[in-house]
N, C-alpha and C positions, 0 to 999 in steps of 0.2 A: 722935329717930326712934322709930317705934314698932316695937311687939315685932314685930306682924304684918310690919311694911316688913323687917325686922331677918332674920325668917324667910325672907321671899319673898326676900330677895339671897342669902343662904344658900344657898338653894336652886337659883337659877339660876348660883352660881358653882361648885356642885357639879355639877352637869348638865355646864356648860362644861369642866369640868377632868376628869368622867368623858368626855365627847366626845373629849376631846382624847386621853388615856390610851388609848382606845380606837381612835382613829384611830394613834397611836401605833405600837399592839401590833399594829395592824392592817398598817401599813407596813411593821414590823419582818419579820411574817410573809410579806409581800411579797418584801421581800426578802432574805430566808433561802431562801423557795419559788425564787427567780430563781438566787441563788448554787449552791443545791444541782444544780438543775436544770444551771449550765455546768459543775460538778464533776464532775459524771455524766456530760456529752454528754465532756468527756475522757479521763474514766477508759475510753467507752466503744472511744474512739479509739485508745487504750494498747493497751488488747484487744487491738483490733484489729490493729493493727502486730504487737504480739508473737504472734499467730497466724501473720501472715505467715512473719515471721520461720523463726517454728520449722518450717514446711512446706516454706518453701525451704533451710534449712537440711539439711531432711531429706533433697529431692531432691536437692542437692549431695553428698552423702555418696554414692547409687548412680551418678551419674555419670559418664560416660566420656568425654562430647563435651568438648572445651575449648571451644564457643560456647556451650554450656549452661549451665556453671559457670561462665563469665562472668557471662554473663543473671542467674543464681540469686543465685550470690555480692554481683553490681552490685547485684542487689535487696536484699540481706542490710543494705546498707552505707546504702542511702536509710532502709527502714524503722526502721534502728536510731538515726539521727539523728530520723525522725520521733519515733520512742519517747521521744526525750531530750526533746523536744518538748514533747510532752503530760505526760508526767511532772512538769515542772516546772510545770506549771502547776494539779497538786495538790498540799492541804493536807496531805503528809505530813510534814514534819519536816527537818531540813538533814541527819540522819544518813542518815535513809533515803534520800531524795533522793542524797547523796553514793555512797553505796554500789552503789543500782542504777544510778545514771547511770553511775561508771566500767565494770560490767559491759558494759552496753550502748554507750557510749566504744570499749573495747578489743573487741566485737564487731564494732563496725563498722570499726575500722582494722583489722583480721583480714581479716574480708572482703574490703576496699579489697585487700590485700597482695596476697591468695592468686589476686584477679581479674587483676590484675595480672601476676603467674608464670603464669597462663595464657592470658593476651594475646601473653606473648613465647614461649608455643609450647611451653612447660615443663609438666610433669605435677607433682603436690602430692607431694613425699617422703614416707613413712611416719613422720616427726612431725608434719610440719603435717597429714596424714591426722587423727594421732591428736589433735592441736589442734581440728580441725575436730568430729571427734564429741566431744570434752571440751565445747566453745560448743554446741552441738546437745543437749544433756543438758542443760543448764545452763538451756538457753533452756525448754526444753521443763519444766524443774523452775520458771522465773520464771512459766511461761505456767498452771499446775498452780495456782499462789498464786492470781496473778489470777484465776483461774475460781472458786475457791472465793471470792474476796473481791465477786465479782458475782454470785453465788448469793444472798449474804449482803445485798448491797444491795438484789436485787431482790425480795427476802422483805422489806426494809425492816427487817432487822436492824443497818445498817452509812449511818449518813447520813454524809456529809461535811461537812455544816455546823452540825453538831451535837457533843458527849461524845462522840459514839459512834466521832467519828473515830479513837479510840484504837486501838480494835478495828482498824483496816484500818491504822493504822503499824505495830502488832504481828506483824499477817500479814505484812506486806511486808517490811516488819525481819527479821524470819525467814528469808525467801527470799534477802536482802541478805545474813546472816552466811552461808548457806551458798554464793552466788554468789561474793561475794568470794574467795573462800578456794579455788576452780578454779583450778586451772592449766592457764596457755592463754599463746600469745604474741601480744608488744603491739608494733606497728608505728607508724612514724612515717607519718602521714598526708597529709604534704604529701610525702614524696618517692614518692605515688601519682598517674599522671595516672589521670584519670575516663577508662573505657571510652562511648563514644557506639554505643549497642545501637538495634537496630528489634525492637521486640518484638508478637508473637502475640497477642490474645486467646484466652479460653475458646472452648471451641468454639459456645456461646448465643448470642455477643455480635455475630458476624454478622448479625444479620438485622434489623438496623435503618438496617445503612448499605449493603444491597444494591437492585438494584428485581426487583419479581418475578420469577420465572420460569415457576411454574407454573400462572399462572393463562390456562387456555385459553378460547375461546368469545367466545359475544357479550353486550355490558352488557345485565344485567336490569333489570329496574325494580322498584321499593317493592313492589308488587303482586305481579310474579313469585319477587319473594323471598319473599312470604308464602307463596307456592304449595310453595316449596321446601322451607320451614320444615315445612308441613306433609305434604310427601311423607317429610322426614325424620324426624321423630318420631313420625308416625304417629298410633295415638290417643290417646296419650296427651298430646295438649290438650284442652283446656275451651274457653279463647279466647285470642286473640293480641293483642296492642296494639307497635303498629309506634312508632318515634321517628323521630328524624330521621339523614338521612343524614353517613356520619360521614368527613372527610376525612384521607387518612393519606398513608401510605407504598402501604397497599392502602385504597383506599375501600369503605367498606361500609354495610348497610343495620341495622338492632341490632332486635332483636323481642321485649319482654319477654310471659314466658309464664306462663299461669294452665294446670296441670295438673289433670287430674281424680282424684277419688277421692284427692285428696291438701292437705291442707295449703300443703304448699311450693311454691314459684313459680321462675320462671328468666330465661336472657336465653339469644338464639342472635345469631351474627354472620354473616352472609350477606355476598359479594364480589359489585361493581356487574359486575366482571369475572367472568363464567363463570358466578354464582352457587354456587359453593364454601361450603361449613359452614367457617368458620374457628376458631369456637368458638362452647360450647355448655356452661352450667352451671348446677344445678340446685342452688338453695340451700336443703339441706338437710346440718345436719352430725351423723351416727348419733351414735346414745346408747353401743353398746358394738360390740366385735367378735366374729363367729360364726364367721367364716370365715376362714380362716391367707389366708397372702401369695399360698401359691402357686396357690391356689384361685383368688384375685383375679387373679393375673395371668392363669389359664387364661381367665376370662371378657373380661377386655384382649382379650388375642386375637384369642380368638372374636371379640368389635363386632369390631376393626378389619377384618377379614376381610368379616364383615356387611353395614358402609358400604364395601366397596370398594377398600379397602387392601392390597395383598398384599405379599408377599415385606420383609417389617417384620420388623426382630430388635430385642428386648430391650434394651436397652445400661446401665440403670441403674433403680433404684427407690426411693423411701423410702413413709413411714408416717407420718401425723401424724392426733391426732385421730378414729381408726378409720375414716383413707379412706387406701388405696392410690392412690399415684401411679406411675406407668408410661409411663419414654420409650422410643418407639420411631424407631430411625434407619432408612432403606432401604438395601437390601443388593440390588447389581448384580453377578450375575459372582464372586458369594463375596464380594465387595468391601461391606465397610461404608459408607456413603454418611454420616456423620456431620453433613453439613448441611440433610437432607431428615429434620426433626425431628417427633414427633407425641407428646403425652401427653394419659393417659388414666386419669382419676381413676374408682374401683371405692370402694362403700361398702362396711366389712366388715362390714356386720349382714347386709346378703340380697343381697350384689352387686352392687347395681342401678349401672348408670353412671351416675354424678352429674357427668361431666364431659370436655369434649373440644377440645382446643387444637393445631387445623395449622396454623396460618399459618406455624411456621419448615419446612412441608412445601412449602406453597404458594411461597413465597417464592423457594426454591431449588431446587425439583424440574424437573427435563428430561433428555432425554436426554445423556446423557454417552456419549464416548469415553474409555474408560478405558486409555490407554497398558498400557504390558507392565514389569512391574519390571525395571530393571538389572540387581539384583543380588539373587541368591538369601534361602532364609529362612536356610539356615546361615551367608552370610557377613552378613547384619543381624544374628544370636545372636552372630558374633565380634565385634561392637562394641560388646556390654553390658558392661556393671561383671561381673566377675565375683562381687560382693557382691549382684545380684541373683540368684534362685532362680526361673527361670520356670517359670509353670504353664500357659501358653495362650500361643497365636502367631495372628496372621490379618493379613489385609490391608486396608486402613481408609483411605479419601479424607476427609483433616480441612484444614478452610478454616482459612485465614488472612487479616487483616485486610485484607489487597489484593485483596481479592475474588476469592482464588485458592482452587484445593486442589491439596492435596499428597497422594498416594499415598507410604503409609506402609506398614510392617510394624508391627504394634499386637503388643506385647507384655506380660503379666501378668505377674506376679508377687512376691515378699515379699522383703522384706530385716529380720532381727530382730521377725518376726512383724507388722510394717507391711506394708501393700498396695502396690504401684503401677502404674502401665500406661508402657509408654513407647512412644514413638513413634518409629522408627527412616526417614527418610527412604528409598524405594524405588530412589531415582536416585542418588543421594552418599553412601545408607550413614552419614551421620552423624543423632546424634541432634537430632529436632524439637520434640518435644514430652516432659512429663514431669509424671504424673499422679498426684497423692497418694490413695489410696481409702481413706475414709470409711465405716466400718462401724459401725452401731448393731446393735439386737436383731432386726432386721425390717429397716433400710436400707441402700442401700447410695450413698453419694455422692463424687463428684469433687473433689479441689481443683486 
């Protein structure tokens, strides 16, 4: 054979065996990218449970109602089986795994227990009280780990299918020696029956399984919603380009928008019913903030008042990005109207409204007859926790999933420098509802 022939196989077996190597490392990578990726979709699901957890934990603690502290409790007891859940199904180690799992084990048969004593009509003695906030610290110190340990991953400091998993056994092992080692009492599971609860949604989650209500008038057409589009925004278009009609729950017409003297572009959503703005956004997201919150909100206002909207209260806000967001509920009669919703995004460099969402307005807005409370504001004040500290009282119509509302006494205020609102039934005086508040530097949110 000659040298040349000698060469040229040399070289296509070289070729084939980097091909191969290559495809190899390439597969490998594949599959490292797939693993890591279901590591994470669990770890993010861990999270998530132990969020729950420790909120309803929390609202268990000010508690008064025995169907509330069932509801909470019942909840304590699924989440923390889920927890076990996802847990095992990360790379962390048999120790760690062993340690957090019994935590979250004897949390849940806790739960199960205490639901349980309050099915049969029994109040929680001042040890299982003191059980109760020991699990609640506990939770909320597992809950503390995990956040810094997805801080870490999502800086891409902490993979799970890499060395690097050491790092997040270390953390978690951490939180394990000092979980363990709470004192809390541990129940036999099977001599619990499961409570069979109907339970509430948030008060958002309404509006996707109601049919409108406030949409009045007669169907417009493609055309007259252009018309509408531009009585509404006024001059500030350039030109308009319509799509197609879009079939829903509320049908409507969509119009995406070329503004003038500007850059940025938008979409508006017109109803075929009444012709209604149901929304309206303007994609543009500010470089910095000029102007404080409350600034922003005073201009919220102002529009909603503007377009047509009156007697709207405030009920919650956050900040992301340097645009104010602002929900506003309607208020009948003093009465909060909780499902006749509207938010209202403000940019914080120069105010401008960059954004406008009714349809949970639309949806639910009519006239109501609003009944006459049962029972006073002081005898709803005598059925709070005495661990809450109120700072605000009113009266508040909040739906529930049966496409009802309940006239409540809406109450504020702190328990151990945490927020909450509760909602005290108008007619039976027991508690409905029970509201965890979410405070950043500028927001303020619901759980």
């Amino acid at each position: 054979m000659s040298k040349n022939v000698i060469i040229g196989v040399l070289v296509v077996a070289l070729a084939v065996a980097g091909f191969i190597g290559f495809q190899q490392n390439e597969d490998k990578t594949v599959y490292r990218t797939q693993l890591e990726n279901t590591y994470q979709y669990n770890f993010q699901a861990l999270l998530t449970t132990v969020k729950n957890i420790e909120t309803n934990m929390s609202k268990a603690m000010i508690s008064s109602s025995d169907s509330m502290s069932i509801e909470l409790l019942s909840d304590v007891w699924r989440q923390s089986d889920l927890a076990q859940n996802y847990l095992s199904r990360l790379p962390l180690g048999h120790r760690v795994l062993k340690d957090t799992e019994t935590f979250l084990n004897k949390l849940s048969n806790f739960s199960y227990a205490m639901a349980k004593i309050n099915m049969n009509g029994k109040k929680l003695n001042d040890d299982q009280q003191a059980d109760l906030e020991r699990l609640k610290n506990s939770s909320t110190y597992l809950l503390q780990q995990l956040n810094t340990m997805n801080e870490q991953i999502q800086q891409g400091e902490v993979k799970f299918s890499s060395d690097d998993i050491n790092q997040a056994r270390e953390q978690l092992d951490e939180a394990s020696d000092n979980l363990v080692t709470k004192g809390f009492t541990a129940v036999d599971k099977e001599m619990v029956d499961y409570p069979k609860l109907i339970y509430d949604g948030p008060f958002s989650d309404h509006i996707e399984d109601i049919k409108p209500k406030g949409l009045k008038g007669d169907k417009v057409t493609k055309e007259d919603g252009e018309e509408k589009v531009k009585e509404f925004m006024g001059d500030e278009i350039e030109s308009i380009e319509s799509s197609e009609k879009s079939e829903g729950v509320i049908t409507t017409f969509m119009y995406n928008l070329n503004l003038k003297d500007k850059e940025e572009n938008g979409y508006i959503e017109i109803s075929e019913n009444g012709g209604n703005v149901l929304k309206f956004m303007k994609n543009r997201l500010p470089d910095e903030q000029k102007i404080s919150m409350e600034e922003a909100q005073k201009k919220a206002d102002d529009y909603l008042k503007e377009i047509g909207y009156v007697d709207m209260v405030n009920t919650y806000h956050e900040k992301y990005s340097n645009t104010g967001v602002f929900n506003y509920a309607y208020s009948q009669d003093d009465v909060v109207v909780y499902a006749d919703l509207i938010k209202i995004q403000i940019a914080l460099d120069d105010g401008e409204v960059l954004g406008l969402e009714a349809q949970g307005f639309h949806m639910a807005h009519h006239n109501r007859k609003i009944e006459e409370a049962e029972i006073t504001l002081e005898d709803a004040k005598e059925n709070l926790s005495t661990r809450l500290e109120v700072t605000s009282e009113r009266l508040a119509l909040i739906p529930t999933e049966f496409e009802t509302e309940v006239l409540c006494y809406e109450f504020k205020g702190t328990y151990k420098n945490e927020m909450y609102i509760i909602y005290v039934n108008a007619k039976t005086g027991k508690e409905q509802q029970i509201l965890k508040i979410i405070e950043g530097d500028e927001s303020v949110l619901t759980l």
